[in-house]
C-alpha positions in Angstrom: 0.0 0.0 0.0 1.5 3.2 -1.0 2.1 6.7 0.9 -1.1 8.3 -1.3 -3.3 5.1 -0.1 -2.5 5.4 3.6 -3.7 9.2 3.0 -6.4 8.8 1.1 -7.6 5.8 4.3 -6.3 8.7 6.4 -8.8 11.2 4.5 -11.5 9.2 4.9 -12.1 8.3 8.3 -11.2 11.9 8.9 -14.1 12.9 7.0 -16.2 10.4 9.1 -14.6 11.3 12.5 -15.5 15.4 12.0 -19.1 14.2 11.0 -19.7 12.7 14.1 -18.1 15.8 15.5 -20.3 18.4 14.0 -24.1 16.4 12.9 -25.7 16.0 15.6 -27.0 12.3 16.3 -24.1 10.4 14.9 -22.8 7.6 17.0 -19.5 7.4 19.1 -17.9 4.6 17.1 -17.6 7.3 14.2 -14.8 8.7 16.6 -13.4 5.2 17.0 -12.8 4.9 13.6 -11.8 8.5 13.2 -8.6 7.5 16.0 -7.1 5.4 12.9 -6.8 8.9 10.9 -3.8 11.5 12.6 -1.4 8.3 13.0 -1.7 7.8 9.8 -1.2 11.5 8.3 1.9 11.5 10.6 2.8 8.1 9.8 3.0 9.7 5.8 4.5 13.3 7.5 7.5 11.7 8.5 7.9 8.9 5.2 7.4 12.8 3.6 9.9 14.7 6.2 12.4 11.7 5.4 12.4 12.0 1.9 11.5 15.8 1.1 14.9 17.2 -0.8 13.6 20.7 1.0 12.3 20.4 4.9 12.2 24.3 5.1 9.9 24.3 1.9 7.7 21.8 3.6 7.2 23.3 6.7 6.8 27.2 5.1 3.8 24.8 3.5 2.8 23.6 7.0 2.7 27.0 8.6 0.9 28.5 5.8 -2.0 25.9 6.0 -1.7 26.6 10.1 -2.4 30.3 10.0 -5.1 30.0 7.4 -7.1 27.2 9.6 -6.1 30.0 12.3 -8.2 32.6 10.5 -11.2 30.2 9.4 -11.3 29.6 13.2 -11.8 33.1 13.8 -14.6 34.0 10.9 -16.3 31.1 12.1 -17.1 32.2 15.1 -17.9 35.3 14.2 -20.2 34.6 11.6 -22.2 32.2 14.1 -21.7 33.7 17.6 -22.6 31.0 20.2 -22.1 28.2 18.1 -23.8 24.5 19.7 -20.5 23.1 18.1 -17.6 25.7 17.1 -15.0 25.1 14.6 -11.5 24.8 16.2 -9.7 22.5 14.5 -6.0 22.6 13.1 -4.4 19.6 13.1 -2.1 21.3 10.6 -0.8 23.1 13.6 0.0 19.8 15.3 2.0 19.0 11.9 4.1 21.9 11.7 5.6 21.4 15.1 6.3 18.1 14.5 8.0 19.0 11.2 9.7 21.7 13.1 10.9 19.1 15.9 12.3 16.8 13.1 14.1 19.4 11.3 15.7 20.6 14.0 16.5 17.0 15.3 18.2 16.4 11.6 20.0 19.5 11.8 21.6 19.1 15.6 22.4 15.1 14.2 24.1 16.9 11.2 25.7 19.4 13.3 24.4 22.3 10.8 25.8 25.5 11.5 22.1 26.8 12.1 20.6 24.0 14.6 21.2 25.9 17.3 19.4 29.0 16.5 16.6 27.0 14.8 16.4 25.9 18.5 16.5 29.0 20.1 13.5 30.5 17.9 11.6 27.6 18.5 11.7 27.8 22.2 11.3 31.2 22.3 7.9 30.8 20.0 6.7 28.0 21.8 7.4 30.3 25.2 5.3 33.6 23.7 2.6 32.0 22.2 2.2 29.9 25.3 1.9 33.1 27.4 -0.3 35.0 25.0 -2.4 32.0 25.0 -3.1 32.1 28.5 -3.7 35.7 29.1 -5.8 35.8 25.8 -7.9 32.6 27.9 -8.2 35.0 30.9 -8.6 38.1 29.4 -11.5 36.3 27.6 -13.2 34.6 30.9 -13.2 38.1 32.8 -14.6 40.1 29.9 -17.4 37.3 29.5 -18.3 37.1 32.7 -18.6 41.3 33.2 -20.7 41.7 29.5 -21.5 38.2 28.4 -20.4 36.3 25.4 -22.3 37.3 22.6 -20.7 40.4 21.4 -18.6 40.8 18.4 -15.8 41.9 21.3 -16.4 38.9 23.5 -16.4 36.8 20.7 -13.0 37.8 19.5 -11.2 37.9 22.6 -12.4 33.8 23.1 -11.8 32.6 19.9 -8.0 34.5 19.7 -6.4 31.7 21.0 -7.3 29.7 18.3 -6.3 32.4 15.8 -2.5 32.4 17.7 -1.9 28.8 17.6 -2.6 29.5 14.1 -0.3 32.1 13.8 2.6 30.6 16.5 1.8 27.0 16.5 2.1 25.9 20.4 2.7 22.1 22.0 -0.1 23.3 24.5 -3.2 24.8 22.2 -2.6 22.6 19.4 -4.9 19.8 18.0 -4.3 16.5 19.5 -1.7 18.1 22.0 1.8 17.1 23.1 0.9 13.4 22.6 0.6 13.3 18.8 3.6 15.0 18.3 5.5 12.8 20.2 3.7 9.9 18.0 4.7 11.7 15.1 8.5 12.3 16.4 9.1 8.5 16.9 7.7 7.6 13.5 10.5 9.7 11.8 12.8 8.3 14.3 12.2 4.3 13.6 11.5 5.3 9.8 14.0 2.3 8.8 13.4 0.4 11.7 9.9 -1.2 9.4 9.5 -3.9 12.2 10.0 -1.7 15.4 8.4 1.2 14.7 4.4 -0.2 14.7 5.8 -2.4 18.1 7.0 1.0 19.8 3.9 2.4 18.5 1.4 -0.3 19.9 3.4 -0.1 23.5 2.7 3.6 23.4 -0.5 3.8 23.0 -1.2 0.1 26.0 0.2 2.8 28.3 -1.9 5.5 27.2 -4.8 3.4 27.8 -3.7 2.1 31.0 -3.2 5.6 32.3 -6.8 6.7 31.4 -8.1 2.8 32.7 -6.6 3.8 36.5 -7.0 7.4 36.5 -10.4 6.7 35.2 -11.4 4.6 38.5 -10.2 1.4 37.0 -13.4 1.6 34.9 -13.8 0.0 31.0 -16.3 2.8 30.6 -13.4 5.8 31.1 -11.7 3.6 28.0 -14.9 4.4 26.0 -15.7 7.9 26.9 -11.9 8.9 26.6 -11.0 6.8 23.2 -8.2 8.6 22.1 -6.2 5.1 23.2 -8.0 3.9 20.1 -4.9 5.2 17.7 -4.1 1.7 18.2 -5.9 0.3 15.6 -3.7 2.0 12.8 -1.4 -0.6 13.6 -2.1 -2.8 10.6 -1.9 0.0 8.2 1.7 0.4 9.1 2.5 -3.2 8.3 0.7 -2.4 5.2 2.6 0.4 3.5 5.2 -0.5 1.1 7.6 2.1 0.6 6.2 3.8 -2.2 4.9 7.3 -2.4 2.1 6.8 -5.3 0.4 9.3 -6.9 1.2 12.3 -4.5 -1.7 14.4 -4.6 -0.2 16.5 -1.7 -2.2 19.5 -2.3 -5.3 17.5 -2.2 -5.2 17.7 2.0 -4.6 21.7 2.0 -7.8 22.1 0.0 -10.0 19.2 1.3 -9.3 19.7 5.3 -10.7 23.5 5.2 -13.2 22.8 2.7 -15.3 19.8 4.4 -14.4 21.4 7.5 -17.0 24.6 7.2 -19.5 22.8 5.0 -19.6 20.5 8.3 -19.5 23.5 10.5 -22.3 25.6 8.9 -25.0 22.1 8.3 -24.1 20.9 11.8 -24.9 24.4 13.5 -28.1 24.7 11.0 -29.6 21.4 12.5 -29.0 21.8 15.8 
């Protein structure tokens, strides 16, 4: 199975996952299913990362994607104030740090002149939009709670944080979080290790669940309520892939993700 199948797989059970997200009435295994899609986008970001002959042109392609989803974020909610189900999704924030991470890995490994300041600007990013993140959060809370949240104002000043992880992609306020960048991270890193990589993957996500299983009062149910343990079952697909890139298609992602993304905002919000 090549790169462009995993993707297209990927694509799909996206779709279905954001469904379930934004249509009212769907049920929860749509999510199940939808836990199989970001391992396998990362899974092809890091065959991609590993064999791009230009990382900086790939991430400049990340970060563009992150700042527009930053901006839809933004118009959404204030086009539909008080939305039952508002539209904050970038994933393609998620992938830029992790294509950030990797490059700067490569570069330190390389012993490239510029790692080191590649390094510096990161943590320095990661440090400000943290920061403005939270105060943006607070800022947000008190002005709600003095004039409500229905005003253009109130709406702007909750939904900015969304618009700066756009804008300066941050481990804490991006899709997914911490934990799929590390996911995405060891991919690259086992990338020729065919055989280890799915066995490292599999052992990451048993611990995952058996964190949720005992903070969750030792309870099956927390496993089914809290299902992001679920990545699991991309295993197989890992086993499947063959090497090959395939047809590409690798601006069909950048146009499809925003698209179905507000068609699914604006129906969901309509029948709710």
């Amino acid at each position: 199975m090549s790169g462009t199948a995993l993707k297209l797989i990927a694509l799909v059970l996206m779709l279905i996952d954001h469904i379930a997200q934004f249509i009212p009435g769907m049920p929860v295994w749509y999510h199940y299913l939808g836990r199989i899609s970001a391992p396998l986008f990362m899974f092809c970001l890091a065959e991609g990362f590993a064999h791009t002959s230009d990382k900086v042109k790939y991430l400049k392609r990340l970060y563009i994607g992150s700042l527009a989803m930053g901006i839809i974020d933004m118009a959404s909610a204030i086009l539909v104030r008080n939305a039952a189900q508002p539209l904050t999704n970038n994933i393609l924030s998620t992938w830029f740090l992790t294509g950030l991470i990797i490059t700067i890995y490569e570069k330190k490994k390389n012993k490239e002149k510029d790692a080191n300041r590649l390094l510096i600007y990161a943590v320095i990013s990661q440090v400000v939009s943290v920061i403005l993140c939270f105060i943006v959060e607070a800022v947000a809370a008190a002005y709600a709670a003095e004039v409500g949240s229905g005003t253009l104002t109130a709406v702007i000043r909750e939904n900015s944080v969304h618009f700066i992880n756009g804008l300066i992609p941050n481990i804490l306020f991006c899709e997914g979080g911490y934990l799929i960048i590390v996911f995405g991270f060891m991919m690259y890193y086992y990338r020729d290790k065919r055989k280890m990589m799915p066995i490292v993957y599999v052992y990451m996500c048993l611990v995952y669940a058996f964190i949720l299983f005992f903070t969750g009062g030792r309870n099956i149910r927390a496993l089914l309520d809290n299902y992001q343990w679920m990545m699991i079952l991309a295993t197989p697909f890992f086993y499947l892939y063959n090497g090959k890139k395939g047809l590409g298609l690798k601006y069909l992602f950048y146009f499809f993700y925003p698209v179905h993304l507000v068609i699914l905002f604006f129906v969901g919000n309509l029948l709710f």
